[in-house]
RODO-2510 file (C-alpha; in nm, 4 decimals, decimal comma):
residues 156
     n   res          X          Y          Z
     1     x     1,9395     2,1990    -0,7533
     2     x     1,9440     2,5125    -0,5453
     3     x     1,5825     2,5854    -0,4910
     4     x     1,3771     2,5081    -0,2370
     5     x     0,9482     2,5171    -0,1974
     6     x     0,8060     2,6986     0,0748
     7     x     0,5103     2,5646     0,2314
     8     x     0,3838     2,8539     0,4613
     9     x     0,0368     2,8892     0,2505
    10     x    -0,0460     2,5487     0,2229
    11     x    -0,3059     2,3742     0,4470
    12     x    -0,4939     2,6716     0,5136
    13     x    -0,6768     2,9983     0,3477
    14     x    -0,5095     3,0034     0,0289
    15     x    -0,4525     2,6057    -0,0460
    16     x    -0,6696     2,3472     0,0962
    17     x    -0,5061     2,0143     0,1579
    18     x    -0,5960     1,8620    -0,2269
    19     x    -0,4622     2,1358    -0,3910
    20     x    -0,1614     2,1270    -0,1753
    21     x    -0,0592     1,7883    -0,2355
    22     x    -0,1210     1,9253    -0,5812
    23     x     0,1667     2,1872    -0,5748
    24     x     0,4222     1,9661    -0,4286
    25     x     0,3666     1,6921    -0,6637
    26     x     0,4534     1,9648    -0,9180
    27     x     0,7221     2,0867    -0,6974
    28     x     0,9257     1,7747    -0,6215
    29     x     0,7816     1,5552    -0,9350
    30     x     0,7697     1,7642    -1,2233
    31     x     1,0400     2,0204    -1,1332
    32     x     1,2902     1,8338    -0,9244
    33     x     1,2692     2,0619    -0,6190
    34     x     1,4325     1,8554    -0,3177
    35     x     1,3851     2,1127    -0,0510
    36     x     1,0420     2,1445     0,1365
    37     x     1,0896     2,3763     0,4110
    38     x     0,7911     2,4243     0,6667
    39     x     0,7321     2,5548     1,0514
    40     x     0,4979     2,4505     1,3364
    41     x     0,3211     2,7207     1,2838
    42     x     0,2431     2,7268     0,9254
    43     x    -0,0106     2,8215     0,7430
    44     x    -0,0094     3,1706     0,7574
    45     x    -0,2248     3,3649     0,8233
    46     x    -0,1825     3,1873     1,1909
    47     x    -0,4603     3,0474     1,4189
    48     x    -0,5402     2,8141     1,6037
    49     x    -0,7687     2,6282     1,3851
    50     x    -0,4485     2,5321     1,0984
    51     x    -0,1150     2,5337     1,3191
    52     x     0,0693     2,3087     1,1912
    53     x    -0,1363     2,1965     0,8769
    54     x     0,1217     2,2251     0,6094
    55     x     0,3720     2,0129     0,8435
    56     x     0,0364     1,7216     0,8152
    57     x     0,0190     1,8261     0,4502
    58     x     0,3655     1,7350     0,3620
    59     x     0,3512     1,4227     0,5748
    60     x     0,0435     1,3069     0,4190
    61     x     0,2048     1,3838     0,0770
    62     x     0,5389     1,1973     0,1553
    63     x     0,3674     0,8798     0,3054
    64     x     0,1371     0,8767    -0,0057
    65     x     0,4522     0,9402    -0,1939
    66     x     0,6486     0,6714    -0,0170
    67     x     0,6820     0,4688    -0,3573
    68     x     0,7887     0,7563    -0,5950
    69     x     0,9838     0,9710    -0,3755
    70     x     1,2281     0,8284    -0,1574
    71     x     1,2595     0,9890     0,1471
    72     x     1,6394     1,0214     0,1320
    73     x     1,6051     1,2342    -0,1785
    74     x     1,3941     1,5197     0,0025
    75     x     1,5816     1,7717     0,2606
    76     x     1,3098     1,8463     0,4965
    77     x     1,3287     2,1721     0,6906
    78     x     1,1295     2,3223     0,9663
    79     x     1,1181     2,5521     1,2378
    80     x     1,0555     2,6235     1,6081
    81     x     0,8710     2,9339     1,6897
    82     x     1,0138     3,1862     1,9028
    83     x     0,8985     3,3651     2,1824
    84     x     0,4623     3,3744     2,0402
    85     x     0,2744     3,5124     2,3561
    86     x     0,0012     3,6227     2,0788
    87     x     0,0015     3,2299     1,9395
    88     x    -0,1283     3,0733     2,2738
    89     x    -0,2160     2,7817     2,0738
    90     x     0,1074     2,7058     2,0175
    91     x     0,2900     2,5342     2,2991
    92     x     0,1178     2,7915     2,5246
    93     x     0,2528     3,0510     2,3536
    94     x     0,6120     3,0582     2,4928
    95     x     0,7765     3,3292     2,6365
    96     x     1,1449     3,2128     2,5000
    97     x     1,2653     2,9197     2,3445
    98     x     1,4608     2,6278     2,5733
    99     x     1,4943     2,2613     2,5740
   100     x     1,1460     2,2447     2,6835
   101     x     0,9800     2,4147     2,4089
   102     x     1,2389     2,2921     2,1190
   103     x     1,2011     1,8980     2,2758
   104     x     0,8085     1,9788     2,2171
   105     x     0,8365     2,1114     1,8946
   106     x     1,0219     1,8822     1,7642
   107     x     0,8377     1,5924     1,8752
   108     x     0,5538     1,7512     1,7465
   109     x     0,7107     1,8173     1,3672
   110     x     0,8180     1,4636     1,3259
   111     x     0,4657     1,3603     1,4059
   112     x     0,3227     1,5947     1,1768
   113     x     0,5566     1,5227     0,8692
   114     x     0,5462     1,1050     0,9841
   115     x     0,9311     1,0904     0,9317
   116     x     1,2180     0,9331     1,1847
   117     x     1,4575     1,2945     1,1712
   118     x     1,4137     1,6277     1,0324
   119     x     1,7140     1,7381     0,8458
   120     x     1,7321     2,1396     0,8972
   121     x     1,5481     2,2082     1,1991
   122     x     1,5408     2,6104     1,2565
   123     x     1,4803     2,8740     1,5069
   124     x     1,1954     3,1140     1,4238
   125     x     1,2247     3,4230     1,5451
   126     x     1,5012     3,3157     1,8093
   127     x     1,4653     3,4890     2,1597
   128     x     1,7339     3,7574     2,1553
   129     x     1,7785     3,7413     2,5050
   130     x     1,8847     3,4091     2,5356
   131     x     2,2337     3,3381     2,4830
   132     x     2,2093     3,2026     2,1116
   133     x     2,4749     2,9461     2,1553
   134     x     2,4335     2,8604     2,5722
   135     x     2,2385     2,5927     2,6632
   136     x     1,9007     2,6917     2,6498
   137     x     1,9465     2,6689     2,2647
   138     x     2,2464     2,5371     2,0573
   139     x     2,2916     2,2510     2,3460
   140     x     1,9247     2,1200     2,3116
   141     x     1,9305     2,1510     1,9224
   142     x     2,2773     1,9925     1,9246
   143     x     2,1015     1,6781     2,1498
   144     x     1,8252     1,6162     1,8882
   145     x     2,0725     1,5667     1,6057
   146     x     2,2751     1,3592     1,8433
   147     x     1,9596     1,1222     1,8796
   148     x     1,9098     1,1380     1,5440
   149     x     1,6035     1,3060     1,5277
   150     x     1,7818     1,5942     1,3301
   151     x     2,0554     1,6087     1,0811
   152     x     2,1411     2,0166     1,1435
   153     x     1,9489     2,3063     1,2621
   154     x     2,0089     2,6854     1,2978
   155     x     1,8542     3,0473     1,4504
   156     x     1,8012     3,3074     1,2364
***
C-alpha cells in the first residue's frame, strides 16, 4: 500500500474526536491504509485550545484499537514544528529547532499517541539557519532513534 491518511483536520473545527475515530476506522479498517501521519501542532486551523488533538485522537483510537490493529502494522509519522514565534503555545513558541525543543516534542508525541517509538518523526518547517545536518538537528534526531523512541525521521 502506498497511501497514507493525513490527520491535520481531525480533533478540531472540522472533525470532533467521534467522528475522527470514525475516519480512521475507515481509513486503516475498511481501506487498509497503514500510514497515519500527524504533527504537534495539528489540527489546523492552530490554537492553543486543540494543539496537539489529532496526536490524542490517534492515540485514543490505537489504544481502543489495541485488539484489531496491531501496532506493528501501522507506520506512525509526526512532526516537530519549526521555528513558531506566532504559536506561543507551543513549546513557547521556539525561535529554532535544537535538542531542546525536538527532546520536548518528542516526549510530548509519544504521550499523545500512547506508543513506546514513533516511526517517521519529521521536521516542520526546519529552521534554515541551522545547519540541517550539525548537531542542533540530525545529531538529536539521530539520538532518539538510537533510544528507540524513533525508527527514522527527516526535515523537509
Amino acid at each position: 500500500q502506498r497511501l497514507g491518511f493525513g490527520t491535520m483536520m481531525l480533533g478540531g473545527e472540522a472533525h470532533d474526536a467521534a467522528e475522527s475515530r470514525a475516519l480512521l476506522d475507515r481509513a486503516v479498517l475498511e481501506h487498509g491504509i497503514r500510514l497515519l501521519d500527524t504533527a504537534e501542532m495539528y489540527p489546523v486551523p492552530q490554537c492553543a485550545a486543540t494543539a496537539g488533538a489529532s496526536e490524542r485522537v490517534v492515540g485514543e483510537w490505537l489504544a481502543r484499537r489495541r485488539k484489531t490493529v496491531a501496532r506493528d502494522a501501522l507506520v506512525l509519522s509526526t512532526k516537530v514544528c519549526g521555528p513558531s514565534g506566532e504559536m506561543a503555545w507551543i513549546r513557547g513558541g521556539p525561535e529554532r529547532v535544537d535538542a531542546r525543543h525536538i527532546r520536548q516534542a518528542v516526549e510530548g508525541s509519544l504521550r499523545r499517541l500512547r506508543v513506546d517509538a514513533i516511526d517517521i518523526f519529521h521536521v516542520h518547517w526546519p529552521d534554515r539557519y541551522v545547519p540541517m545536518f550539525g548537531e542542533d538537528l540530525y545529531d538529536p534526531s539521530r539520538r532518539f532513534v538510537q533510544a528507540g523512541a524513533g525508527k527514522g525521521g527527516g526535515g523537509g
